[in-house]
CHARMM-style PDB file with segment names, atoms N, HN, CA, C and O in Angstrom:
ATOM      1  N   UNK     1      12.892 -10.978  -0.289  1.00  0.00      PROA
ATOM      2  CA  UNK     1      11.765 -10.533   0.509  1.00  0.00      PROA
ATOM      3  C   UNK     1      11.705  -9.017   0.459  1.00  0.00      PROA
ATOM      4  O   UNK     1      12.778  -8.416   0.517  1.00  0.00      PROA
ATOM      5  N   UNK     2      10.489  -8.278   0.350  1.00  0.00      PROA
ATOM      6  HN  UNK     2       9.618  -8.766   0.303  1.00  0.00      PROA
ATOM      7  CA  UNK     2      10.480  -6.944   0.204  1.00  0.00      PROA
ATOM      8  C   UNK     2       9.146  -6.500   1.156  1.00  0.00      PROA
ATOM      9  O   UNK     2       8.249  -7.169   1.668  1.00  0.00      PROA
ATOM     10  N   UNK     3       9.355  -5.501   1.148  1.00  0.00      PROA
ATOM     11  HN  UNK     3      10.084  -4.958   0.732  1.00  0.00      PROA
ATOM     12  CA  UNK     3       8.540  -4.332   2.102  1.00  0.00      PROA
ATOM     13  C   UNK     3       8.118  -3.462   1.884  1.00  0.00      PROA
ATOM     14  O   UNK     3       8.927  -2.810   1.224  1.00  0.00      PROA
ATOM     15  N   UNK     4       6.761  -2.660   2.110  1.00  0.00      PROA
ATOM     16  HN  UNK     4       6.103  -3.190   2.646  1.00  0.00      PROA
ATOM     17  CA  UNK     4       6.514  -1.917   1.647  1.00  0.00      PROA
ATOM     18  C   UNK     4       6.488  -0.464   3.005  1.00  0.00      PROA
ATOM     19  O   UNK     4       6.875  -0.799   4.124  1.00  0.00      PROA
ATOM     20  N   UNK     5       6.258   0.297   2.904  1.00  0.00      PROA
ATOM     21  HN  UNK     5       5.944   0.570   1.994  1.00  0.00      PROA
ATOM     22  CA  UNK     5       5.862   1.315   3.907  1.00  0.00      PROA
ATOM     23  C   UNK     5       5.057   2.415   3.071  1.00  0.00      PROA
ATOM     24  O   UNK     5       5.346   2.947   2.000  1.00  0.00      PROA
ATOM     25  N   UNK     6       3.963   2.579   3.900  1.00  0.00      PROA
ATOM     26  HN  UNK     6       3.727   2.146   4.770  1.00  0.00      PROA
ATOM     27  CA  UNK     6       3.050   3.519   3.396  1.00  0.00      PROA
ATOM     28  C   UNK     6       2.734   4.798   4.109  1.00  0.00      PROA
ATOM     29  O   UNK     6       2.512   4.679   5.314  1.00  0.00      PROA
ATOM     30  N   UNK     7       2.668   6.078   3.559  1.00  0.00      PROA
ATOM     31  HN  UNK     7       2.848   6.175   2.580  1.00  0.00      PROA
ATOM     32  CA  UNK     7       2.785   7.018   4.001  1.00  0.00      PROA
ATOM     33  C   UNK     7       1.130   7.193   4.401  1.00  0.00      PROA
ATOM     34  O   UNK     7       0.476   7.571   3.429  1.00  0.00      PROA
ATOM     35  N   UNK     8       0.332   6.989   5.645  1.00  0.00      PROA
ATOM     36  HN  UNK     8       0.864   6.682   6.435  1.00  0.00      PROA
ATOM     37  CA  UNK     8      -1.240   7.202   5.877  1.00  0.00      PROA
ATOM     38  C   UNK     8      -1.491   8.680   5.376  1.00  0.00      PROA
ATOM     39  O   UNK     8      -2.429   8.729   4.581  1.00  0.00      PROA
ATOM     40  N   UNK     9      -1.024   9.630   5.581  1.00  0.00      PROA
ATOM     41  HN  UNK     9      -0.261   9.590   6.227  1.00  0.00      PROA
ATOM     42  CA  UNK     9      -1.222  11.145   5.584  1.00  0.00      PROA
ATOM     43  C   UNK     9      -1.509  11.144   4.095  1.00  0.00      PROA
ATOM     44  O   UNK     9      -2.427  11.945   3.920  1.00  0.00      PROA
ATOM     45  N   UNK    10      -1.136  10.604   2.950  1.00  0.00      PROA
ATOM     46  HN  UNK    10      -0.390   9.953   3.092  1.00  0.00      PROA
ATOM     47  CA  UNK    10      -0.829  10.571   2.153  1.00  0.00      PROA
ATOM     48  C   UNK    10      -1.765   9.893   0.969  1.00  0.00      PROA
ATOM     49  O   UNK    10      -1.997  10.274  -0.179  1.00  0.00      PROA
ATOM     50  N   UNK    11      -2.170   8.837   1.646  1.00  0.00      PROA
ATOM     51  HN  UNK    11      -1.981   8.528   2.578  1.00  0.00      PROA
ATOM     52  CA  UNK    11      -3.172   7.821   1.225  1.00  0.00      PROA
ATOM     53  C   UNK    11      -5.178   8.242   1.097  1.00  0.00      PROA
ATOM     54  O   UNK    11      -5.742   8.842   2.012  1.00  0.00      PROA
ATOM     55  N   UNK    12      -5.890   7.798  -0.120  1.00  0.00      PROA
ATOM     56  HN  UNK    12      -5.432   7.311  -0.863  1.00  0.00      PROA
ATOM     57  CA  UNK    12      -6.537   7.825   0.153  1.00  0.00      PROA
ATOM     58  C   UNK    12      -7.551   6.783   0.049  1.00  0.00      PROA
ATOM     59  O   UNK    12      -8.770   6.958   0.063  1.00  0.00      PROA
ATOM     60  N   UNK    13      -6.809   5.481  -0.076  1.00  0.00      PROA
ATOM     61  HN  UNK    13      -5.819   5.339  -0.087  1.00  0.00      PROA
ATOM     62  CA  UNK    13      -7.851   4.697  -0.135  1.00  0.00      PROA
ATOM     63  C   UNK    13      -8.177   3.870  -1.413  1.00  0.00      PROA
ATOM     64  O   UNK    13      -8.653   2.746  -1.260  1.00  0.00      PROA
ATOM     65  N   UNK    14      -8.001   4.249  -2.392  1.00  0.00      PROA
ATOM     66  HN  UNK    14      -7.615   5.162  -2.517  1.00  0.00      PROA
ATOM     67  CA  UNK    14      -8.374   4.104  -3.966  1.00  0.00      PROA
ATOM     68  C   UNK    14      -8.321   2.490  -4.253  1.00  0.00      PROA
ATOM     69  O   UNK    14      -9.147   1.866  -4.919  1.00  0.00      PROA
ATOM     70  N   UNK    15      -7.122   1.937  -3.576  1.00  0.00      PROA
ATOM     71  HN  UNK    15      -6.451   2.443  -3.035  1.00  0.00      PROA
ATOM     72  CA  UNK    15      -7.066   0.331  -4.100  1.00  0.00      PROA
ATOM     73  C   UNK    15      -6.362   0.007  -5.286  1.00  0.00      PROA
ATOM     74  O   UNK    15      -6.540  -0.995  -5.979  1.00  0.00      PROA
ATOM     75  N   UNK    16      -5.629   0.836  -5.454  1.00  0.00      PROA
ATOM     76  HN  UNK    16      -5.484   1.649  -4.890  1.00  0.00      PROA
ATOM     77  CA  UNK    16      -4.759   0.671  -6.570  1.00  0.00      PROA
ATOM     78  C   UNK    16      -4.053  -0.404  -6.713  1.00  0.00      PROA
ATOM     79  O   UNK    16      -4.041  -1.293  -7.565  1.00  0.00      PROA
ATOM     80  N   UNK    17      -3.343  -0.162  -5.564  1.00  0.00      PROA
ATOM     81  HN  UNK    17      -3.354   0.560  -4.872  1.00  0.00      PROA
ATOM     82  CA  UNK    17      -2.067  -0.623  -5.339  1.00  0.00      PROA
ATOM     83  C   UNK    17      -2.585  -2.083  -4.654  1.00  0.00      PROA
ATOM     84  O   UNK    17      -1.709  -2.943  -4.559  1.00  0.00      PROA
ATOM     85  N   UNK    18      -3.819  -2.400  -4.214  1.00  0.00      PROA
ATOM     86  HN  UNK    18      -4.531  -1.701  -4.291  1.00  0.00      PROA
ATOM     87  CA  UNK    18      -4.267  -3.666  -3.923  1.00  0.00      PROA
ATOM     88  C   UNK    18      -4.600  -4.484  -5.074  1.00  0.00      PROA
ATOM     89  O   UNK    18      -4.545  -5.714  -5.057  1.00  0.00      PROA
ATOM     90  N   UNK    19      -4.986  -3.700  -6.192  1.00  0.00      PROA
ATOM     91  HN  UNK    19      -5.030  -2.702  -6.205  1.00  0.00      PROA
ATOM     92  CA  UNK    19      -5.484  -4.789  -7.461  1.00  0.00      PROA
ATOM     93  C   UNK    19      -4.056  -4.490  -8.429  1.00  0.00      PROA
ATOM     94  O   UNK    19      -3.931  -4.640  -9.644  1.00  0.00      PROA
ATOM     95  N   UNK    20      -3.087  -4.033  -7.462  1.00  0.00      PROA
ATOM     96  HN  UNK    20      -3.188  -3.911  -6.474  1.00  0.00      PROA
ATOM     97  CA  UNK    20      -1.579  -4.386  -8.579  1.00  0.00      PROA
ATOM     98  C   UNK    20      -0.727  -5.432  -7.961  1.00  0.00      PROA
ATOM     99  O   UNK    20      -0.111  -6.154  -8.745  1.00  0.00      PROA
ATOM    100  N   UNK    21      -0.606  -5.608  -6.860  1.00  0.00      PROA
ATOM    101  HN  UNK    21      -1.107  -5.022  -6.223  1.00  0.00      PROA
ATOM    102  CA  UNK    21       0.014  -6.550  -5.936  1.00  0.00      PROA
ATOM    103  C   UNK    21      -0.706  -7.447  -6.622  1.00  0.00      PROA
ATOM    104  O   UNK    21      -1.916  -7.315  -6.807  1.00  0.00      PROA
ATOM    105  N   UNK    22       0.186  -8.712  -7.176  1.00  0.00      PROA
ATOM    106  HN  UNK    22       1.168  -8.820  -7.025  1.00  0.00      PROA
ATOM    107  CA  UNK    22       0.210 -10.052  -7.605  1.00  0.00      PROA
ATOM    108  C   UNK    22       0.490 -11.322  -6.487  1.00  0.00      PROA
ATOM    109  O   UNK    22       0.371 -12.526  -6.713  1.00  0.00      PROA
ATOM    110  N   UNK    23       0.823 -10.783  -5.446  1.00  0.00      PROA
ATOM    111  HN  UNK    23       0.919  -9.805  -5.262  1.00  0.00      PROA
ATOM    112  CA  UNK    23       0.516 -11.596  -4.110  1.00  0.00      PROA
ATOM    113  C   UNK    23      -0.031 -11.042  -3.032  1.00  0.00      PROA
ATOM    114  O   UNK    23       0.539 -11.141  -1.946  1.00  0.00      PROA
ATOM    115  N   UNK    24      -1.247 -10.362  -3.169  1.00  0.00      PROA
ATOM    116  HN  UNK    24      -1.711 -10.282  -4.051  1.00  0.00      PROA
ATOM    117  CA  UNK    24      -1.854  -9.786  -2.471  1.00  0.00      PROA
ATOM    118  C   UNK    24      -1.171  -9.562  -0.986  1.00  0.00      PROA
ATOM    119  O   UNK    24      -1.400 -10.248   0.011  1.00  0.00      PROA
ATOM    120  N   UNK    25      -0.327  -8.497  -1.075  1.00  0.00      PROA
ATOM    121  HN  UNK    25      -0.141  -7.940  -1.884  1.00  0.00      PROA
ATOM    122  CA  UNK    25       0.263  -8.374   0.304  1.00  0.00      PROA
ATOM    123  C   UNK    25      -0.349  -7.042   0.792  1.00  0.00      PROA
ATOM    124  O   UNK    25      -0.191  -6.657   1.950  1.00  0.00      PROA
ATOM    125  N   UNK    26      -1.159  -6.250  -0.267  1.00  0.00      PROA
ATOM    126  HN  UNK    26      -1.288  -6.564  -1.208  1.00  0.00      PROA
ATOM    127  CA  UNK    26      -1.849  -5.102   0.627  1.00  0.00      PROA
ATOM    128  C   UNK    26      -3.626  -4.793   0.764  1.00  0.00      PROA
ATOM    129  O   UNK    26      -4.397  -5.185  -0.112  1.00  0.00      PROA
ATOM    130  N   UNK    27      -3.966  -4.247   1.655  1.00  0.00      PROA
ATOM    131  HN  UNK    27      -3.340  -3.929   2.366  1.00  0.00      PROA
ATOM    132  CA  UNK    27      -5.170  -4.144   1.660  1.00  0.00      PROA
ATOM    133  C   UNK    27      -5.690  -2.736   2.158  1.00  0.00      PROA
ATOM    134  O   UNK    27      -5.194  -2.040   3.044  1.00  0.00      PROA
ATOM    135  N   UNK    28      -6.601  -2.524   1.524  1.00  0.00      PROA
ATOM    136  HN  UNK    28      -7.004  -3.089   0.804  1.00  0.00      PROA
ATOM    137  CA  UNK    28      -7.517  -1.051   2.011  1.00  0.00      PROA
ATOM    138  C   UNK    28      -8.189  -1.603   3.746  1.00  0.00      PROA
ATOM    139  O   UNK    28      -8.854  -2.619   3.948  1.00  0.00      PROA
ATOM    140  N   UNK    29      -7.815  -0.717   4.643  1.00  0.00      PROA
ATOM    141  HN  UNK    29      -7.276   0.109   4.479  1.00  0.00      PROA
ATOM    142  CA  UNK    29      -8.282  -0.867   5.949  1.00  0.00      PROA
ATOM    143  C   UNK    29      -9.423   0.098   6.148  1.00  0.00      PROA
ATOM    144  O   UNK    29      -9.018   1.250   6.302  1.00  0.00      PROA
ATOM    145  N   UNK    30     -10.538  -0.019   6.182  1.00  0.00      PROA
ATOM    146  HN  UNK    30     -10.867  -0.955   6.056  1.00  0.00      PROA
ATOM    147  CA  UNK    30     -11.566   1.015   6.418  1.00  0.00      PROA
ATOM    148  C   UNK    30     -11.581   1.612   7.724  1.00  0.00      PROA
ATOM    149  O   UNK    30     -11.828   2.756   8.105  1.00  0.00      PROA
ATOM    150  N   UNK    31     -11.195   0.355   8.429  1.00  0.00      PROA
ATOM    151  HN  UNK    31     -10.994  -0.575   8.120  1.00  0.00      PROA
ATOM    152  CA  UNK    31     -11.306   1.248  10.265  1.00  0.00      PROA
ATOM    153  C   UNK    31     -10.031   1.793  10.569  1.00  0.00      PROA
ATOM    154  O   UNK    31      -9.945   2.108  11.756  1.00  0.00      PROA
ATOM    155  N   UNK    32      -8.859   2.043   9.794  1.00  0.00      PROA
ATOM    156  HN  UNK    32      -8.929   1.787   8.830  1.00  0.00      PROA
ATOM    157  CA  UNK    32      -7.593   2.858  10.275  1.00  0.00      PROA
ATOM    158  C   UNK    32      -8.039   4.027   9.072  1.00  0.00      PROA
ATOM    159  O   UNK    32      -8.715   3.705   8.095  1.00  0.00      PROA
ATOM    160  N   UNK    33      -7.686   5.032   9.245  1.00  0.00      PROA
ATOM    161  HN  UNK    33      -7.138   5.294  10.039  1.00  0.00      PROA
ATOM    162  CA  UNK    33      -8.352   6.302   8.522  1.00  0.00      PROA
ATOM    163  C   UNK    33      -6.940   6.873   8.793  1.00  0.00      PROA
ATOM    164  O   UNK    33      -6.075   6.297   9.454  1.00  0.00      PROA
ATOM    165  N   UNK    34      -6.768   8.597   7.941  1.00  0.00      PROA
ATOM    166  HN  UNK    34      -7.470   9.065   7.404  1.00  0.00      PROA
ATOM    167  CA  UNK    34      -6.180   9.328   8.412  1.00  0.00      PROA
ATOM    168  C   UNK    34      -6.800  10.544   8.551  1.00  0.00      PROA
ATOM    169  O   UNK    34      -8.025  10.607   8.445  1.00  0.00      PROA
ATOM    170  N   UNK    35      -6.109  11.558   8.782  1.00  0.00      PROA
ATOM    171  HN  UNK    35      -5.114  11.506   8.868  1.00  0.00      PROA
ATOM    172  CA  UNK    35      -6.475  12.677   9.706  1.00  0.00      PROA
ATOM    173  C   UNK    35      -7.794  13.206   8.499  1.00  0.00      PROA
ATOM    174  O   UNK    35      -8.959  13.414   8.838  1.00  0.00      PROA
ATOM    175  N   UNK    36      -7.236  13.355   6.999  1.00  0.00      PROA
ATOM    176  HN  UNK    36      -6.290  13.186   6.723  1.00  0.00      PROA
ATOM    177  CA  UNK    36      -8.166  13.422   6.122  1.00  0.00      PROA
ATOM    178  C   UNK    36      -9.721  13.016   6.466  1.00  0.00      PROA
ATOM    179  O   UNK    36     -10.717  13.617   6.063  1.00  0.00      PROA
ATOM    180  N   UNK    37      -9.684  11.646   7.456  1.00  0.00      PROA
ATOM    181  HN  UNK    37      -8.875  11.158   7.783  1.00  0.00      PROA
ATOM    182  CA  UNK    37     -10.575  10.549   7.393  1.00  0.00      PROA
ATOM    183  C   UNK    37     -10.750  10.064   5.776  1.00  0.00      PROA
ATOM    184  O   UNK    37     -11.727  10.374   5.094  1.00  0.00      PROA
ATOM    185  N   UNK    38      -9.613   9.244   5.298  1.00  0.00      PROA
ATOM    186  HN  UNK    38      -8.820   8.992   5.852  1.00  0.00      PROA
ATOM    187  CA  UNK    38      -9.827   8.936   4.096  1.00  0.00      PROA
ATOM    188  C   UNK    38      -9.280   7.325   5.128  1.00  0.00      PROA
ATOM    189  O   UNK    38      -8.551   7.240   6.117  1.00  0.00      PROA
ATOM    190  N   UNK    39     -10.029   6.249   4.330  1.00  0.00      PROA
ATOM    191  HN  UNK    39     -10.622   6.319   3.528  1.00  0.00      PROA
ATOM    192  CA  UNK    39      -9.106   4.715   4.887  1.00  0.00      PROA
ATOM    193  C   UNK    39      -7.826   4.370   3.962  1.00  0.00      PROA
ATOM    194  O   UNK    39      -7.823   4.673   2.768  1.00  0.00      PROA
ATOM    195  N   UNK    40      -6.932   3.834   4.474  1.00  0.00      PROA
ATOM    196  HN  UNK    40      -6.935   3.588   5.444  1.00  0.00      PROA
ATOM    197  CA  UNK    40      -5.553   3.633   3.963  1.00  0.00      PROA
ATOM    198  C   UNK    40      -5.214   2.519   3.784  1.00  0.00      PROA
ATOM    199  O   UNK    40      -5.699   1.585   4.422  1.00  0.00      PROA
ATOM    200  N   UNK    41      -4.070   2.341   2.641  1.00  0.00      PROA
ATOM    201  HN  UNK    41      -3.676   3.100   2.123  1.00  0.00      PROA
ATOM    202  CA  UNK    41      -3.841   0.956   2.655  1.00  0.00      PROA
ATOM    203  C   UNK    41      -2.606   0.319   3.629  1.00  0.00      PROA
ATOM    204  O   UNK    41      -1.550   0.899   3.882  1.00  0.00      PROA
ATOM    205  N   UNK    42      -2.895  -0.638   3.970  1.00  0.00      PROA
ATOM    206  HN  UNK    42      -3.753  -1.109   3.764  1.00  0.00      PROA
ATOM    207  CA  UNK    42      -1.745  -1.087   4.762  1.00  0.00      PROA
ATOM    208  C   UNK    42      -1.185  -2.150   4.405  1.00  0.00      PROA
ATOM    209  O   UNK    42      -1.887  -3.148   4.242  1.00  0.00      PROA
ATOM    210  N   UNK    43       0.412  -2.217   4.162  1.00  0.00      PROA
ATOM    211  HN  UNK    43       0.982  -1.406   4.294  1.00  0.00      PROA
ATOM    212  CA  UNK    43       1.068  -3.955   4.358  1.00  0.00      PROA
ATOM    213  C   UNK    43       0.886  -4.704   5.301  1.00  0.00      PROA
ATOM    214  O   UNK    43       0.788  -4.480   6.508  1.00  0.00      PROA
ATOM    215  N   UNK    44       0.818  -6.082   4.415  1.00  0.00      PROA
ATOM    216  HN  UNK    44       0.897  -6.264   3.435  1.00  0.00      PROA
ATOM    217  CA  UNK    44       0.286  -7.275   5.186  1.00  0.00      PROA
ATOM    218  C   UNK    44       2.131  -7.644   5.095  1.00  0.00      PROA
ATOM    219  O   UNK    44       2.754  -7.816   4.048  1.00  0.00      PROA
ATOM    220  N   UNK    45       2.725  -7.692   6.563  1.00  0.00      PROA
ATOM    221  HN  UNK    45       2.218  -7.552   7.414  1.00  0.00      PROA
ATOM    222  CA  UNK    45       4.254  -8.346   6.394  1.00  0.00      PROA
ATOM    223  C   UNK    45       4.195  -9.378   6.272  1.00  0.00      PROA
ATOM    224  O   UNK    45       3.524 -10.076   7.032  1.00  0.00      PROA
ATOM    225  N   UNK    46       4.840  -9.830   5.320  1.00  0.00      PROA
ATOM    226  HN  UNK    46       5.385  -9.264   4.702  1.00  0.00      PROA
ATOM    227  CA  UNK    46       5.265 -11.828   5.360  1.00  0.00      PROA
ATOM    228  C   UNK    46       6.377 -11.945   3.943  1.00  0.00      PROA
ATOM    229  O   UNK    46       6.680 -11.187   3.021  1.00  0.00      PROA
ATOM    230  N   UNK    47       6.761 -13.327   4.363  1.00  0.00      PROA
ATOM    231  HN  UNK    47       6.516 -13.943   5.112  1.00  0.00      PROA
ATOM    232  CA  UNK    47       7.914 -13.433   2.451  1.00  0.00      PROA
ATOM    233  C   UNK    47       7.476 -13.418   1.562  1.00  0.00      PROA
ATOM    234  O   UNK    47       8.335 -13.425   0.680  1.00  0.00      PROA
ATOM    235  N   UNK    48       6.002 -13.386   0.995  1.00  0.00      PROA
ATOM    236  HN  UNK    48       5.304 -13.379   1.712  1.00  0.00      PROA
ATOM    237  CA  UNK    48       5.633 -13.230  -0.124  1.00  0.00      PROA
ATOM    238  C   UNK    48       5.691 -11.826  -1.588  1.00  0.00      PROA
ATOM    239  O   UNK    48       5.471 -11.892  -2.797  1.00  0.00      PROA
ATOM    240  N   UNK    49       6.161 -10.505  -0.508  1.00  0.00      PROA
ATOM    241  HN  UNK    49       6.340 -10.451   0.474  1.00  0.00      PROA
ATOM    242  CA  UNK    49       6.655  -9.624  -1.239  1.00  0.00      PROA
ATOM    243  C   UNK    49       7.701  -9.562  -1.549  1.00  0.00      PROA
ATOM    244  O   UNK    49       8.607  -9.576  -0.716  1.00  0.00      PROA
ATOM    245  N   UNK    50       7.945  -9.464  -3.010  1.00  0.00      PROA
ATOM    246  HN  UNK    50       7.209  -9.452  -3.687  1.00  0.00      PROA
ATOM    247  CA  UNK    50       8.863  -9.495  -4.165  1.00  0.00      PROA
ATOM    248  C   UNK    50       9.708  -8.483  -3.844  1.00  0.00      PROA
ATOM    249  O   UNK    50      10.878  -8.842  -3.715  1.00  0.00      PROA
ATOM    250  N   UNK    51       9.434  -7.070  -3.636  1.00  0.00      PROA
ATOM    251  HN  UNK    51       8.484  -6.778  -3.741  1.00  0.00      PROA
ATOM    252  CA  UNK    51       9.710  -6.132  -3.803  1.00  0.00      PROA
ATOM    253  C   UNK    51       9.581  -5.333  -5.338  1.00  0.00      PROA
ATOM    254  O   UNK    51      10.252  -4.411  -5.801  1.00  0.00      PROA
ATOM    255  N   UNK    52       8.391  -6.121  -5.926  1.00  0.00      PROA
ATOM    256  HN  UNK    52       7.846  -6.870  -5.550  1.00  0.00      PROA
ATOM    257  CA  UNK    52       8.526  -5.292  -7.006  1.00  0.00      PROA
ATOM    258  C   UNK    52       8.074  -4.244  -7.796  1.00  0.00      PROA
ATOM    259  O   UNK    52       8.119  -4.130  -9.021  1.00  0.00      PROA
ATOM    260  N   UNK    53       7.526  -3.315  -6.753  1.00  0.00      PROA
ATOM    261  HN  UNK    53       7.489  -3.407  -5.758  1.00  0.00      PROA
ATOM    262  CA  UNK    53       7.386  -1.945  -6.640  1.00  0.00      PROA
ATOM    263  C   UNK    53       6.236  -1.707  -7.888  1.00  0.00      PROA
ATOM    264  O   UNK    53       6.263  -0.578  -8.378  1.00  0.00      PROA
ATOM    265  N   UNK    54       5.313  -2.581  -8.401  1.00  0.00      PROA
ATOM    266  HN  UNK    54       5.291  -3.498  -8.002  1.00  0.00      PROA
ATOM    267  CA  UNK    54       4.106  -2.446  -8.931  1.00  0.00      PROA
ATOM    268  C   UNK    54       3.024  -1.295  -8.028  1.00  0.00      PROA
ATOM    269  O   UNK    54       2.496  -0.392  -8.677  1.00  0.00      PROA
ATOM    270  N   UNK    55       2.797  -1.391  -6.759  1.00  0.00      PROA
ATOM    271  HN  UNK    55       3.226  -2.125  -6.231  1.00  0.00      PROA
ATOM    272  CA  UNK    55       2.134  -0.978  -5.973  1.00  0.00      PROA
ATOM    273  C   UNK    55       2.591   0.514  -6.108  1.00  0.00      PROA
ATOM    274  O   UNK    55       1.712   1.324  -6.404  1.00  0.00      PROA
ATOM    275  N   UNK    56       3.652   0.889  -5.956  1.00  0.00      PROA
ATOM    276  HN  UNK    56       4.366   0.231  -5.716  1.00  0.00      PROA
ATOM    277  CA  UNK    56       4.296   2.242  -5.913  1.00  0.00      PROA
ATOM    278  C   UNK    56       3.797   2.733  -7.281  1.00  0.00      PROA
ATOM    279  O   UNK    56       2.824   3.485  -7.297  1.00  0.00      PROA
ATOM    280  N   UNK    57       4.447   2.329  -8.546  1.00  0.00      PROA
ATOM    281  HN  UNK    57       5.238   1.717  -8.533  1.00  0.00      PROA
ATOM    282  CA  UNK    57       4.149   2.919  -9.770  1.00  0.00      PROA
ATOM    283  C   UNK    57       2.859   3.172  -9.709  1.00  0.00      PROA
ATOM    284  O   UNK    57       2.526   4.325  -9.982  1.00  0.00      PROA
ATOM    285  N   UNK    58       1.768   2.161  -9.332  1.00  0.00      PROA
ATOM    286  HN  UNK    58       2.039   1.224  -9.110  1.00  0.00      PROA
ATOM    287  CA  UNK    58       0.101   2.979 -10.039  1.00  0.00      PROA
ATOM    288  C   UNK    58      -0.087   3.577  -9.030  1.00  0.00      PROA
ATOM    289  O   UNK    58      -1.172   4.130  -9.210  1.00  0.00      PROA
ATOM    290  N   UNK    59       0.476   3.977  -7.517  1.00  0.00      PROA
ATOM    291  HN  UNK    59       1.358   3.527  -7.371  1.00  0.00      PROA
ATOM    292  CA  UNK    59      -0.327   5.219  -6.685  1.00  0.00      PROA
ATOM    293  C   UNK    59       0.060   6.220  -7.277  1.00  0.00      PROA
ATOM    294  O   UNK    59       1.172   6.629  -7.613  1.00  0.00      PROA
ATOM    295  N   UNK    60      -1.457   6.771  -7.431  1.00  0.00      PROA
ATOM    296  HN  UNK    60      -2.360   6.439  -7.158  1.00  0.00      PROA
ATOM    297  CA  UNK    60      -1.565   8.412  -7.861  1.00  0.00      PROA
ATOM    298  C   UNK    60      -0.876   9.431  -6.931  1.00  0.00      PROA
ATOM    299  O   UNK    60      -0.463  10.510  -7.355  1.00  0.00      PROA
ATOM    300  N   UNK    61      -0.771   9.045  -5.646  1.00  0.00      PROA
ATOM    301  HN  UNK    61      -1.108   8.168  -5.301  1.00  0.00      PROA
ATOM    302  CA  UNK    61      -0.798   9.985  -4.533  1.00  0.00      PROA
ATOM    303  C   UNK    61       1.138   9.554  -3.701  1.00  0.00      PROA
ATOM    304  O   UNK    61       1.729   9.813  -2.653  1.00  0.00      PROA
ATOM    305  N   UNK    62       1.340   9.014  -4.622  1.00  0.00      PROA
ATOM    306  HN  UNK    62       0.859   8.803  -5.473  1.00  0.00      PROA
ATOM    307  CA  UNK    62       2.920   8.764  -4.527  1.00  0.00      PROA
ATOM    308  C   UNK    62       2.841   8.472  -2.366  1.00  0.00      PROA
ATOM    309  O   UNK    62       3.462   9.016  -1.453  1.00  0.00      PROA
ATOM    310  N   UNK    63       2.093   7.710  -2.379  1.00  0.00      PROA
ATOM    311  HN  UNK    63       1.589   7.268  -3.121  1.00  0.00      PROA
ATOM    312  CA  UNK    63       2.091   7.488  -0.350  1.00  0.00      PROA
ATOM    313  C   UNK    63       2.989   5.807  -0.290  1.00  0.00      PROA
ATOM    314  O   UNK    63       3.119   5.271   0.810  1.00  0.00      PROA
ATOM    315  N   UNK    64       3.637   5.004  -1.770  1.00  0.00      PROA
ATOM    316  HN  UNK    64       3.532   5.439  -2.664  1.00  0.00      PROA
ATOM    317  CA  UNK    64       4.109   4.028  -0.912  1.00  0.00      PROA
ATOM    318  C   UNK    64       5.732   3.881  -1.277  1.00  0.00      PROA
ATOM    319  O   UNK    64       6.102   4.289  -2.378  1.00  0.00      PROA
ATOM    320  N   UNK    65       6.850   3.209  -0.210  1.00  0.00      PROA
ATOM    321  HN  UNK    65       6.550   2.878   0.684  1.00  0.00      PROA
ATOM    322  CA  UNK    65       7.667   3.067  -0.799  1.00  0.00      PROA
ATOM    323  C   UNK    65       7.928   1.940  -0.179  1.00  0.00      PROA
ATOM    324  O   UNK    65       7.762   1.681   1.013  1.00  0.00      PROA
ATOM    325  N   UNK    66       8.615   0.838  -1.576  1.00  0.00      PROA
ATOM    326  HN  UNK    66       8.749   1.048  -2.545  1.00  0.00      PROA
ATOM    327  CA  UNK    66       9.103  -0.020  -1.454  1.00  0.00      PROA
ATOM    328  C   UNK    66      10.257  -0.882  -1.655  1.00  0.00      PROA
ATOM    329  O   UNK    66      10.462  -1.263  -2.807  1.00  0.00      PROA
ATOM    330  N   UNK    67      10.904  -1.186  -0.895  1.00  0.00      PROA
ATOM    331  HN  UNK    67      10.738  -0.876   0.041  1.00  0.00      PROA
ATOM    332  CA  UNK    67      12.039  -2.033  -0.362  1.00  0.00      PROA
ATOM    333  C   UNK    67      12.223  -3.162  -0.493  1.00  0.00      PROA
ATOM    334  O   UNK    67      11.281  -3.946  -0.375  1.00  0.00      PROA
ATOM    335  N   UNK    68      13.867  -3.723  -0.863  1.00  0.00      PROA
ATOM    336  HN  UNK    68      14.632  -3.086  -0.960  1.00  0.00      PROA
ATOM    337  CA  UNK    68      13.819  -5.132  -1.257  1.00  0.00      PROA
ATOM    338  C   UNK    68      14.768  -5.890  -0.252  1.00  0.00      PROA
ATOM    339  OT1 UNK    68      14.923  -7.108  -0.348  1.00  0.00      PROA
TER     340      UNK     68
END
């Protein structure tokens, strides 16, 4: 089981890391923003993450890290 944590400050939204997740465990939230006002992505917790750090490699903006 793995985890992700995402840095909001950091994030801007892009969806990268949602169309790399192969069990869709993350999603772009439009109504949580950060200070930027950019929307961020957030983990969805449950056992379906691998931990296999797909999501991390394609952010441009280096905002996720993930845990196994």
């Amino acid at each position: 089981m793995g985890m992700v944590i995402v840095d909001h400050e950091r994030c801007k939204g892009c969806g990268y890391c949602v169309s790399a997740c192969k069990n869709k465990m993350l999603t772009v939230n439009s109504a949580r923003r950060n200070r930027s006002g950019y929307p961020v992505a957030v983990f969805k917790s449950g056992a379906d993450c691998t931990g296999c750090a797909l999501c991390a490699e394609v952010c441009p903006d280096v905002a996720l890290e993930v845990f196994r």
